[in-house]
C-alpha positions as CSV (number, residue, x, y, z in Angstrom):
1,X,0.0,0.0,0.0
2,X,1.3,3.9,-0.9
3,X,2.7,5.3,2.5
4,X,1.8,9.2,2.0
5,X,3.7,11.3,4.3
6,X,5.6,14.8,5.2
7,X,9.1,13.8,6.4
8,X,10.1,16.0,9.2
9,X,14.1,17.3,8.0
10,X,15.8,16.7,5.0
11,X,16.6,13.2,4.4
12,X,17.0,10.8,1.4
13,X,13.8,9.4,-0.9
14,X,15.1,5.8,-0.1
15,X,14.4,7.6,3.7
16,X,11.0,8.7,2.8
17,X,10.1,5.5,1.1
18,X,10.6,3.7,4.3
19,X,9.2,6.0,7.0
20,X,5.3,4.6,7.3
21,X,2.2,5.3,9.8
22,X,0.3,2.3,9.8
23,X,-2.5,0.7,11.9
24,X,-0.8,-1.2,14.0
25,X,-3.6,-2.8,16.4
26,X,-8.0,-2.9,16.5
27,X,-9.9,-3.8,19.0
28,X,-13.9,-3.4,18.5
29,X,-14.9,-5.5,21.6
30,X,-14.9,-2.9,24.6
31,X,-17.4,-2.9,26.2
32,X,-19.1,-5.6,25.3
33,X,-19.8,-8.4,27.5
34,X,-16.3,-10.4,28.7
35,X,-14.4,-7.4,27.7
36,X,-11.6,-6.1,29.8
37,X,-11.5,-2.3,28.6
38,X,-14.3,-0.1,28.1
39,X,-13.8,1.5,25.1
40,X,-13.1,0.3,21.7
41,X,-9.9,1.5,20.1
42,X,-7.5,1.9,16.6
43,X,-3.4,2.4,17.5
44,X,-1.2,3.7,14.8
45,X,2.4,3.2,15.1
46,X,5.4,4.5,12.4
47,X,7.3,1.2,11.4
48,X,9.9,3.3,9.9
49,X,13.1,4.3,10.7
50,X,12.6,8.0,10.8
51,X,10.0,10.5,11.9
52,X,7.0,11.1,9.9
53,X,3.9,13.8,10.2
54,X,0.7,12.8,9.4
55,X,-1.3,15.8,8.7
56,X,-4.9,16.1,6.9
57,X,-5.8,12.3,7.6
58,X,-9.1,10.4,9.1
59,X,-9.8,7.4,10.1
60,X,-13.0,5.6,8.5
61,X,-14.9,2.9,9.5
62,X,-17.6,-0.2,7.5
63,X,-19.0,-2.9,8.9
64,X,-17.6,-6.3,7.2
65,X,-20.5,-6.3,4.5
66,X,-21.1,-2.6,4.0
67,X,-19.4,0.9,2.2
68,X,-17.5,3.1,4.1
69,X,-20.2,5.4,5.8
70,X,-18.4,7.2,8.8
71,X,-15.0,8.8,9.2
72,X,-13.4,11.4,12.1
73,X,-10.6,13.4,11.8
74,X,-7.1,13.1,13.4
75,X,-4.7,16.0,14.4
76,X,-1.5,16.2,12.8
77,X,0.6,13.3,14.0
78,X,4.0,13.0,14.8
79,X,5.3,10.1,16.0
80,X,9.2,8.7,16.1
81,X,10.2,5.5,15.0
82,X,8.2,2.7,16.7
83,X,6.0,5.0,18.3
84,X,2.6,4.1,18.9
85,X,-0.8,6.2,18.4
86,X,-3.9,5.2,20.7
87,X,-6.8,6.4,19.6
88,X,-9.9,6.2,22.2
89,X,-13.5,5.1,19.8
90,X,-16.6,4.7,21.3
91,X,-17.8,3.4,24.6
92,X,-19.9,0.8,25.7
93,X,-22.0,-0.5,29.0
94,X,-19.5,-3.3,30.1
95,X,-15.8,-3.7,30.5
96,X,-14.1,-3.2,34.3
97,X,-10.4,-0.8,32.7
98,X,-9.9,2.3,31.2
99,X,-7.6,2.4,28.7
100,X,-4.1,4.0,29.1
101,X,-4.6,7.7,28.6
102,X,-5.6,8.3,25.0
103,X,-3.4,10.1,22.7
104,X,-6.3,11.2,21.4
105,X,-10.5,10.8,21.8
106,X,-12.4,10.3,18.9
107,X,-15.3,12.7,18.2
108,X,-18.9,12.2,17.1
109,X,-18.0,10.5,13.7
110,X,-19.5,12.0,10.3
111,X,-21.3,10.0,8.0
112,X,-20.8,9.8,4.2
113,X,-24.3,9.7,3.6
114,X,-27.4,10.6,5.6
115,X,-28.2,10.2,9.4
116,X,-26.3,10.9,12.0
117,X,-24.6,10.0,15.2
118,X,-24.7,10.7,18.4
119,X,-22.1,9.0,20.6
120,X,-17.9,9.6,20.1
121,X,-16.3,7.6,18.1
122,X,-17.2,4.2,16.4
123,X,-18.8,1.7,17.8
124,X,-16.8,-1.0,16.1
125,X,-18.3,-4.8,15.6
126,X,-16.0,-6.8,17.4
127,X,-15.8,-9.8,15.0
128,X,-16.0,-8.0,12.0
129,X,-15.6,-5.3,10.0
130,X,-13.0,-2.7,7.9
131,X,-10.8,0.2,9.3
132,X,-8.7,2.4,7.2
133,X,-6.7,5.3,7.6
134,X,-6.9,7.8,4.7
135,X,-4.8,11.1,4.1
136,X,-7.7,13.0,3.7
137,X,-11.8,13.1,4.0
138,X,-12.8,11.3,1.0
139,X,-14.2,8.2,0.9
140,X,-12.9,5.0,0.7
141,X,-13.6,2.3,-2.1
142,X,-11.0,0.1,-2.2
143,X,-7.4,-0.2,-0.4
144,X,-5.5,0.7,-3.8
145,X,-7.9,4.0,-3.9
146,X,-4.8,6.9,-4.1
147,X,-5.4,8.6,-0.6
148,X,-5.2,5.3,1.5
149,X,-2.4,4.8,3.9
150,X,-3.2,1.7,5.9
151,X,-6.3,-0.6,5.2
152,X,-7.0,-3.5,7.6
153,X,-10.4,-5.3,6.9
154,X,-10.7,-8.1,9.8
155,X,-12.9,-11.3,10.6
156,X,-13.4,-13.7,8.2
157,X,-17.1,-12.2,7.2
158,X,-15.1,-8.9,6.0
159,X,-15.8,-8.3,2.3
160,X,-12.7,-6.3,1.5
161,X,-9.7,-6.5,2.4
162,X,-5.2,-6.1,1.8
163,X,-4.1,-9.0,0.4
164,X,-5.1,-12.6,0.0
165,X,-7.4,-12.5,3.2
166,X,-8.7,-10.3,6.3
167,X,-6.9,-10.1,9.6
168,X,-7.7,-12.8,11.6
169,X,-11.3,-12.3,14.0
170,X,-11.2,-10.5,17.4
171,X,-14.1,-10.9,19.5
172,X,-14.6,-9.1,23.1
173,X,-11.5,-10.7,25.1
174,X,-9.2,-9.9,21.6
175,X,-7.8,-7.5,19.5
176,X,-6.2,-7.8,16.0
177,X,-2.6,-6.6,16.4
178,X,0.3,-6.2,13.8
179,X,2.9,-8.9,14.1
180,X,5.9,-6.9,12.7
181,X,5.9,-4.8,9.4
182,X,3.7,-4.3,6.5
183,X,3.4,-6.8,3.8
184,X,0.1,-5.3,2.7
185,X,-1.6,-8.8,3.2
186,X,-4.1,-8.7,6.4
187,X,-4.0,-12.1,7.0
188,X,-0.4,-12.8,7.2
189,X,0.8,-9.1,8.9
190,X,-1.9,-9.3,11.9
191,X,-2.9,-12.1,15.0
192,X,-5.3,-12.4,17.2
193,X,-4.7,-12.1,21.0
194,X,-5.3,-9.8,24.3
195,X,-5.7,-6.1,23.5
196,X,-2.1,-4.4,24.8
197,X,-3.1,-0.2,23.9
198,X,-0.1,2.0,23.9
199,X,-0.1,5.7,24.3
200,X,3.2,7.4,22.6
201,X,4.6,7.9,25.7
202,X,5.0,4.0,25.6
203,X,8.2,2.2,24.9
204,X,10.6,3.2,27.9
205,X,11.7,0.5,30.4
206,X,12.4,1.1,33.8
207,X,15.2,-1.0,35.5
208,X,12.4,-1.7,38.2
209,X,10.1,-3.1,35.2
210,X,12.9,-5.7,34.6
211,X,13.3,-6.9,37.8
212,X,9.5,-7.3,38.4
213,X,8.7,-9.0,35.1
214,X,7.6,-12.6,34.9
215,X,11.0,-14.7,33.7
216,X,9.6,-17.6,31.1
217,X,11.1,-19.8,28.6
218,X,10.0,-17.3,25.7
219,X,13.4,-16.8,23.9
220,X,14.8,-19.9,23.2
221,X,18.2,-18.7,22.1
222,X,19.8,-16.3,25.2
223,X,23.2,-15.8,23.3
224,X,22.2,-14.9,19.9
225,X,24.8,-15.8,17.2
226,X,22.5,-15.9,14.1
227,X,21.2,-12.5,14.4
228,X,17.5,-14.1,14.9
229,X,15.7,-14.5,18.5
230,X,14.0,-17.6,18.2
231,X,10.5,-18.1,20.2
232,X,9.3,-20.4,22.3
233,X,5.7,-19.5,22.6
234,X,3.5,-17.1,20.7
235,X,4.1,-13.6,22.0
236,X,2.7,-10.9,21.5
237,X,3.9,-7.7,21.9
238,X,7.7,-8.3,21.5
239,X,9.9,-5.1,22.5
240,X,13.7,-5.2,22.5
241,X,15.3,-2.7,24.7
242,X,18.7,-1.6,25.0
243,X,21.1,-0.6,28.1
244,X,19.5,3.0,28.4
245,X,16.1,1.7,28.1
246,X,15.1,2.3,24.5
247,X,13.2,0.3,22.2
248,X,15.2,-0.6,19.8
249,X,13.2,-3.5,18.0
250,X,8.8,-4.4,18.7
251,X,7.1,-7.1,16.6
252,X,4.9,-10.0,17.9
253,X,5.7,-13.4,16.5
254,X,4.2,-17.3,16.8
255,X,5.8,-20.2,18.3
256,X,9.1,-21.1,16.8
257,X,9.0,-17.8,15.2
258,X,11.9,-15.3,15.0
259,X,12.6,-11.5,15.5
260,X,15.5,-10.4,13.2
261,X,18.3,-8.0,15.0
262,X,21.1,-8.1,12.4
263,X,20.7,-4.0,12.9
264,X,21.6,-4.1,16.3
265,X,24.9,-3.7,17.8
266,X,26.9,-6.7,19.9
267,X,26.1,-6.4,23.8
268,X,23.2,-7.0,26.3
269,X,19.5,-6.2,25.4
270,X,15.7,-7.2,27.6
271,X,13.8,-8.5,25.5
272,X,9.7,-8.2,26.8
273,X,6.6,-9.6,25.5
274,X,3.2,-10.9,26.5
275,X,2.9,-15.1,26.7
276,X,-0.9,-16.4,27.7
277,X,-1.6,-12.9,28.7
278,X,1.1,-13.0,30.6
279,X,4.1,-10.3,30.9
280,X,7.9,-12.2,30.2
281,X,10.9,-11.2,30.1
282,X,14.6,-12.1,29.0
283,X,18.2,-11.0,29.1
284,X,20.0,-11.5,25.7
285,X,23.6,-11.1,24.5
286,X,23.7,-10.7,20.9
287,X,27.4,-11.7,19.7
């Protein structure tokens, strides 16, 4: 899918090319009955490896079967590389948790057509349905229509979609988050698992967060030789930190699965990610 950005500074066009906001995780359950959070919500996150600014873009929403009928506007976003985005959408009657604070709170969404709403945000099906972020307010036909920057149409009832299938279905105890980049194929880029929102003042780690995490047998290779962490377990979540407490590296991957660090420098890294919703962590030494 085209990536349309304004790169902050000057830098190259191979630069440009690779700096890219993209919907990084959905979750349409909260709310609803067996939900943890109360709202539903979309996080963005730049996968790139320079700053980018969104500006002029919306967010629009379709239910699996049905045209794009509602969109709300975003404010100009910012956001390094592998920061994250958490937009709040609409609320419902169950739930018990808050979400982290909100980089921002959807408003009353517009429709398209006729009718109106009344509530903020969208009130997302949680099985089912199509979420795309645009660089402007026109509506959406398609994902190769010119002013879409990230399309992710999830559940397997979704009518449209990137690639050879939709993103796999959440449901009320699940979101649909990105696994690690973007191969502009729904099915393969995103899994299903416990909805982890992060504000962009995520992605720090405290020395007290490493000593109180859960140790697990989630990296199965401690000294990494092969410039690849290899998984034990399906995780979700994956960050790699360095010695100042940085993320240097975030994906989520399945069992067996691996992470590639050849971009990193030798030394020690923590390695953090969420097993059976579950927080884990690891000390690695990547020769």
């Amino acid at each position: 899918m085209k990536k349309i950005f304004t790169v902050l500074g000057l830098i190259s066009a191979t630069a440009f090319m690779n700096a890219q906001i993209v919907i990084n995780e959905v979750y349409g359950g909260g709310g609803n009955s067996g939900s943890t959070y109360k709202n539903d919500f979309v996080e963005l996150k730049n996968i790139g490896s320079t700053p980018v600014t969104l500006s002029g873009a919306t967010l629009q929403y379709a239910s699996a079967a049905n045209a794009f009928n509602q969109y709300h506007p975003l404010p100009a976003i910012t956001l390094n590389p592998g920061q994250k985005y958490l937009i709040q959408e609409s609320a419902g009657a169950g739930g018990t948790t808050n979400l982290p604070t909100p980089d921002y709170i959807a408003p009353v969404p517009t429709n398209f057509g006729s009718g109106t709403n009344t509530g903020a945000g969208f009130a997302m099906a949680a099985g089912a349905g199509k979420i795309v972020l645009a660089n402007n307010g026109v509506q959406v036909v398609s994902p190769t229509d010119s002013n879409v920057v990230d399309f992710v149409g999830y559940g397997t009832t979704a009518n449209i979609f990137e690639g050879t299938g939709p993103a796999p279905a959440p449901s009320a105890a699940n979101s649909v988050a990105r696994i690690s980049g973007d191969t502009n194929n729904n099915a393969a880029d995103f899994v299903a698992g416990a909805p982890t929102p992060q504000n962009t003042t995520s992605g720090s780690l405290a020395v007290s967060d490493v000593q109180n995490a859960k140790a697990g047998n989630f990296v199965k290779n401690t000294f990494v030789k092969s410039d690849e962490i290899t998984f034990g377990a399906d995780v979700k979540d994956v960050k790699v930190y360095n010695t100042f407490g940085q993320v240097v590296k975030s994906a989520s991957v399945k069992q067996n699965g691996t992470v590639n660090v050849s971009e990193l420098a030798k030394g020690n890294y923590i390695v953090t990610g969420t097993v059976n919703n579950e927080p884990v962590s690891q000390k690695i030494l990547k020769d």
